[in-house]
N, C-alpha and C positions, 0 to 999 in steps of 0.2 A: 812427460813434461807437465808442469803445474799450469794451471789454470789462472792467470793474475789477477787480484782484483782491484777496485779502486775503491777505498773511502770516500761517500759522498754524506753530505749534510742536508737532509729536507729539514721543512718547519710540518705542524700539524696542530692544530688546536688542540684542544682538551677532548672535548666531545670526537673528532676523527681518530685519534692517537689511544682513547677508550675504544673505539670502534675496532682498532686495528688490532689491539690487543686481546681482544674477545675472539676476533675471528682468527688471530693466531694460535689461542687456546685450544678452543673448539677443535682446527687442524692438526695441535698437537705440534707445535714447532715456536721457534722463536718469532717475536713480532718481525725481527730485520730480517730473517727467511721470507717469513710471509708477503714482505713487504718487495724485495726480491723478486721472487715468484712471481706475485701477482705484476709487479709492474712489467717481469716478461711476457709474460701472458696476453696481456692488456698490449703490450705492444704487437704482439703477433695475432690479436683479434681472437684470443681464444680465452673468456671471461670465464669460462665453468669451473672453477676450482674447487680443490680437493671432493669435489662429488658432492659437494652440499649447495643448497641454494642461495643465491650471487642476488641482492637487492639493490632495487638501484641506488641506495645509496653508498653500499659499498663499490659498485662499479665506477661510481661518477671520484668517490674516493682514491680508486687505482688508477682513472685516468691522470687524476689532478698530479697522484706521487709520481708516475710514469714522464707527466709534465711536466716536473719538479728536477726531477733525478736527468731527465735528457737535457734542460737546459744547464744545469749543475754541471753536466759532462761536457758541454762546449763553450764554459765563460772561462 
């Protein structure tokens, strides 16, 4: 059975939306993987991602999109 997903819509500045796309390079994956991922992550409390080192301002980054993406999913 397939797995369903939902299109959602976040915003990002300039400078976070460069941020995320660096760090989806880096991973080797698309920004919307990344951004996927990480917001799982972030919501299951486990910020270590793909094995490289998590700054805080990308973590305060994952929380904000994880903040973004759950309220998205209940308006």
């Amino acid at each position: 059975m397939a797995i369903k997903s939902f299109q959602r819509s976040i915003r990002f500045t300039q400078n976070e939306w460069d941020a995320v796309v660096e760090a989806a390079e880096t991973a080797g994956t698309s920004p919307g993987s990344f951004v996927r991922k990480a917001a799982a992550r972030a919501a299951a409390d486990d910020l270590y991602l793909y094995g490289g080192g998590l700054t805080p301002e990308l973590a305060e980054l994952i929380k904000r999109t994880f903040r973004g993406v759950h309220l998205l999913a209940y308006l």
